[in-house]
C-alpha positions, 0 to 999 in steps of 0.5 A: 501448448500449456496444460492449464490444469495449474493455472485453473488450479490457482483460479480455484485458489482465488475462489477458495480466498475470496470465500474465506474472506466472506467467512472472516466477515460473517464472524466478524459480524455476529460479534457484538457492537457494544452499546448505542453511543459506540454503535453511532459513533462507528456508524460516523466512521463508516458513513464517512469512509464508504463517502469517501470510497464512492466519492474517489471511485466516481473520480476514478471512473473518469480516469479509468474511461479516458485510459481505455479510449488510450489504450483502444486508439493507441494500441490499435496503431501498431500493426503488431497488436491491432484492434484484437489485442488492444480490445483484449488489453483494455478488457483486462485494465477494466477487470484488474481496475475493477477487482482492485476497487471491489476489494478495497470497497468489501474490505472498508466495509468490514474494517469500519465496523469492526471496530466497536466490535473490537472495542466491546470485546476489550470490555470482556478481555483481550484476546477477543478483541485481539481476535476481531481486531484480526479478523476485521484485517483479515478481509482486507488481506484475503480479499487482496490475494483472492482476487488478485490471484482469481482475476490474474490466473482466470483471463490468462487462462481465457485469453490463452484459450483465445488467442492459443499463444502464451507471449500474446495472452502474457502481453495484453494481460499487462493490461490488469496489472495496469489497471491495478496500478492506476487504482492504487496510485490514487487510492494511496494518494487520495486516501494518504492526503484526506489521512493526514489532513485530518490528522494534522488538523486534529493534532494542530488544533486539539492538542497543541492549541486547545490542549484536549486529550487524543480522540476527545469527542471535543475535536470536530476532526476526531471523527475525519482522523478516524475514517482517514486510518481506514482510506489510508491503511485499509483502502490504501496499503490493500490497493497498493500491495495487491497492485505489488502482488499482481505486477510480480506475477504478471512480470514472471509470466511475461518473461516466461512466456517471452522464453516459451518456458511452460513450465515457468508460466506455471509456476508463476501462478502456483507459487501464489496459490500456495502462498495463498493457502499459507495465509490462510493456515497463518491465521490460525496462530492468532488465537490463544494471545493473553497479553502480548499482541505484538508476539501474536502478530508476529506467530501468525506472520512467520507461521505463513512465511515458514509453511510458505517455504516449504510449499514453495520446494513443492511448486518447483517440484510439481511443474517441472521447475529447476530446483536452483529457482528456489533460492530466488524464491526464498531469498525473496520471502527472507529479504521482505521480512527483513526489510519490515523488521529494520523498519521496526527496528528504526522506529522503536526503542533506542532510536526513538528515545533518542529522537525523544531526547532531542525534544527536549531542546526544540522543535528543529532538534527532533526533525534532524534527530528524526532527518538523520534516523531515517536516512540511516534506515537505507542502508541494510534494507538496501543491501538486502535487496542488492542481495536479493537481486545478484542471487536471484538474477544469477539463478534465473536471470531476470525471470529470477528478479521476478520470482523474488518478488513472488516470494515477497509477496505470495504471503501478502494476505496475511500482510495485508491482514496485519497491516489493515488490523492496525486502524480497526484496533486504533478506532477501537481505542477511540471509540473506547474514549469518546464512549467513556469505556472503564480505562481497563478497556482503554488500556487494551486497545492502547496494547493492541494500537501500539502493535498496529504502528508497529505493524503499519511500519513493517507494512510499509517498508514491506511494500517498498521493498517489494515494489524495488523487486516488481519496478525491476522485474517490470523493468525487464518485460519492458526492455523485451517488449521494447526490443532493447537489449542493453542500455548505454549509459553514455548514450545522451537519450539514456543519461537524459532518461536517467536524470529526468527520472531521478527528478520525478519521484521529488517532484511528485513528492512535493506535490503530494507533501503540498496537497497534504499541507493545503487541505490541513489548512482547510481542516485547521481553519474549520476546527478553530471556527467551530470552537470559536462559534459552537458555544461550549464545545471547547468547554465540553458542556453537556448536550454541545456537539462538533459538526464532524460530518463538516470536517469530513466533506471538507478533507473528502473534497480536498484529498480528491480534487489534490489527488489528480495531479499526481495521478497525471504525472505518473501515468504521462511522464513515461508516455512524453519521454517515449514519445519525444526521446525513444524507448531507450531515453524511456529505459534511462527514466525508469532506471533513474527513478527507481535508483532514487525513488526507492531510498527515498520512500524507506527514508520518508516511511521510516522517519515518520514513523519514527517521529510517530513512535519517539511522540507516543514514548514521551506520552507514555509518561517519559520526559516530563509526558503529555504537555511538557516542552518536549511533548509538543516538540514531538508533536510538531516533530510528528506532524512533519512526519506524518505526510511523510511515513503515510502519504508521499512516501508509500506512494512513491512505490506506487509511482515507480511500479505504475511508470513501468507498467504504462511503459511495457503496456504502451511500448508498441504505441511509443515504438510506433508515435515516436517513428512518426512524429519525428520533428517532435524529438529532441 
């Protein structure tokens, strides 16, 4: 028998997240909004995001209904699991579904009205509006950690009570990681391809062809560029990291519990409880910044991560742990920091300048400068997580795999709280723009933009580094769920596997890359019609206004109807190659995807910031600045880059960790269709 008495502790803690959520918003609140014409223009932005939200969740709905039809029906064919486990299964996909939309809903409804707020504190001085920029990103990041950490630690201790069996309540718990999985795939997915649609279309047209200044009210795709940082790096990375943060769980505690190890099960719940209350403690260290934002993201980040460490000693301590764990635990925690740094490091400074210097001879020039620096940008994060991986796994096995991952991301509220301040302080600048602010209020929330990429960059090598652990933990539960004890690479079914899902991660890469390219067509050809039909609005005469709520309903419509196929093709693949080649052909994809998947997406993720960052250094005033040769070679440089950095390659770490899951949960399903259709294998 557990004593549940920490696993009712961590329910506690999710609570405890859950309210300090609500706290931030309520400060974020009271603070002011500023004047009229910056009150409409963040209300633009808010009703278009929240459109968006309802929009893809009315969509999701759909998925969400068929998948528990899936999981009632399939599940319920193994005599193993039966109708009891298939239903419990199904309750928890609902739940982690769920709490995954109720936080991107509640953290989208702050972020897209803190941003006036940020922009009127920067007309008093900068740390206020670098306070509420934070705060607004704070919602986002609590909301992730509470609620993942409340749904997880509450329906185990439910189902243990029910079921009185730790493997048992472990497996249908597979069931919210799952559900948190099919809603990031499509939240990153959707809102990457309505970001950069809207994105390209604003750069194409507004500044390359017309020449206007960023985020000049003259841009009919101004307002649809600004709700797409919201869908893609608030509702996005918040969804995609909170479904990280509960597959490391779920995995631990699968593992743990496939061993009868009590205590272990424990500590998977402790170990985010504690880190929980260090992302908390960490927002404390914002306050106080005069000048340097960037200096004031990092104390935050690495007061968390140290408090973290400390406490993490303790939770080995307090549920009887061996003490050797900790190093996978810390090793975990080091090796996400690093990998966010080298990511920083890669799109900053001499690196980009270099990109910045081969403008200067064209277009072709930055895209291989940019090609070549992001293939360089593999290498040490992936040997760090080879590192991560042997001392984990020589501590504790895979259970230590596990727990690295844990420790990556037992601090995700303040990640997630770093990463969601950036688009709140890049809409801030904008509406300091089209709200003609004084340019010392501009110059502010130009600071605090430029720690935002810095941060979306960390934020999002972060994630894919955290995904290689959770994939391969996930793995792992995988493998004993399915009865495999090793994989033969020789074996014609595991090599078939190998190459199949080596493919998946660059077809579904192209189909998100075209999805971008399709709906950018639709945007660009609506903001040259405006221009050519709205008399004076080019001109910028006074009393002539865009249509922005057009450009908004186009890009929404676009991004949802192109977010389908891959959705598809990641839930299903996994599911025909158990069906037609067998569980271990099955082991052989998830192995191949993973071992391709993961460097592919740092390498997308960091070339594209990097274009990103070697554009905003010529626009700076280097190399001739803002319209010269090299100017708009890096703007075209940047537009290649931007499907890359914020919508393919952040959802391949989705991709991966969602075949795993839809592996471990339907194994008994596969297990038993494959036996049964035997004329169907190959």
């Amino acid at each position: 028998m557990i004593n549940l008495t920490w696993v009712w502790v961590a329910v506690l803690g999710g609570v405890l997240g859950v309210l300090f959520a609500a706290f931030m918003a309520s400060l974020v609140m009271k603070r002011d909004p500023g004047n009229e014409t910056m009150r409409n223009i963040s209300a633009y932005i808010h009703e278009g995001a929240m459109a968006f939200l309802k929009r893809e969740y009315r969509t999701l709905l759909i998925f969400i209904i068929v998948v528990i039809l899936l999981l009632l029906v399939g599940l319920s064919l193994d005599p193993k699991t039966g109708f009891k486990l298939a239903l419990l299964t199904a309750v928890a996909y609902l739940v982690g579904a769920g709490l995954s939309l109720a936080a991107g809903f509640f953290g989208m409804q702050i972020a897209t009205r803190a941003n006036a707020r940020t922009a009127s504190a920067a007309t008093r001085s900068f740390s206020e509006a670098l306070e509420v920029a934070f705060y607004g990103g704070s919602v986002m990041g609590m909301s992730v950690a509470g609620l993942g950490l409340l749904g997880l630690s509450l329906l185990y201790a439910l189902f243990y009570l029910f079921l009185k069996d730790p493997l048992a309540a472990a497996t249908v718990l597979a069931g919210f990681s799952m559900g948190a999985s099919s809603v990031a795939l499509f939240a990153r997915v959707g809102g990457g391809i309505y970001t950069k649609a809207a994105d390209v279309g604003a750069d194409l047209v507004g500044k390359v062809e017309a020449g206007l200044p960023e985020d000049d009210p003259r841009n009919p795709a101004v307002i649809a560029d600004n709700v797409g940082d919201n869908v893609g790096d608030v509702a996005g990375m918040g969804a995609d990291l909170y479904e990280s943060y509960v597959g490391s769980v779920l995995s631990a505690v699968v593992i743990a519990a496939s061993k009868q190890d009590l205590h272990l099960i424990l500590l998977a719940f402790v170990l985010p409880t504690f880190g929980l209350l260090s992302s908390m403690f960490g927002t404390l260290f914002i306050r106080g910044a005069r000048s340097n934002p960037q200096a004031a993201l990092q104390r935050a980040t690495y007061a968390t991560a140290v408090a973290f460490a400390i406490l993490a000693f303790v939770a080995l301590k307090i549920t009887g742990s061996p003490t050797a764990l900790y190093w996978a635990v810390l090793l975990g925690l080091v090796s996400g920091v690093l990998i966010g740094y080298i990511a920083e490091y890669y799109s900053t400074g001499k690196r980009i300048e270099a990109i910045a210097r081969a403008s200067d001879t064209g277009v072709a020039t930055n895209i291989i400068a940019g090609l070549a620096t992001g293939m360089m940008s593999t290498v040490v994060p992936l040997i760090a997580i080879a590192i991560a991986i042997l001392v984990s796994f020589t501590v504790g096995g895979f259970y230590g795999v596990a727990l690295a991952g844990i420790g990556m991301l037992s601090i995700v509220g303040i990640t997630v709280t770093v990463d969601a301040y950036g688009p709140i302080a890049d809409n801030a600048g904008g509406i300091a723009e089209m709200s003609h602010l004084p340019p010392q209020v501009r110059q502010i929330t130009d600071s605090l933009d430029a720690a935002g990429n810095t941060t979306a960059a960390i934020g999002k090598g972060f994630a894919i580094g955290s995904a290689a652990l959770t994939a391969l933990a996930l793995f792992s539960a995988y493998t004993q769920s399915a009865g495999i004890d090793i994989l033969n690479i020789l074996d014609k079914a595991v090599i078939t596997g190998i190459f199949i899902g080596a493919a998946v991660p660059f077809f579904f890469s192209a189909q998100v890359m075209n999805a971008v390219g399709r709906t950018a067509q639709y945007v660009v050809q609506e903001v040259r019609r405006q221009f050519r039909e709205i008399a004076g609005l080019k001109e910028g005469k006074p009393g002539v206004k865009a249509d922005y709520a057009r450009i908004v309903d186009i890009t929404t419509g676009g991004a949802l109807k192109e977010m389908i196929l891959p959705g598809l093709v990641a839930f299903f693949t996994p599911l025909i190659v158990g069906i037609l080649l067998g569980l271990k052909a099955l082991g052989g994809l998830l192995a191949g995807s993973l071992a391709v998947g993961v460097p592919l997406a740092l390498f997308m993720a960091n070339a594209g910031a990097a274009w990103d960052n070697a554009k905003k250094w010529i626009e700076a005033g280097n190399m001739g600045g803002k319209g010269s040769k090299a100017h708009k070679a890096s703007v075209e440089g940047d537009t290649v880059g931007d499907p890359f950095k914020d919508t393919a390659g952040p959802s391949i770490n989705i991709l991966l960790k969602l075949m795993a899951i839809v592996s471990l949960v339907f194994a008994p399903f596969l297990k038993v269709l494959y036996h049964a259709l035997p004329f169907l294998h190959f």
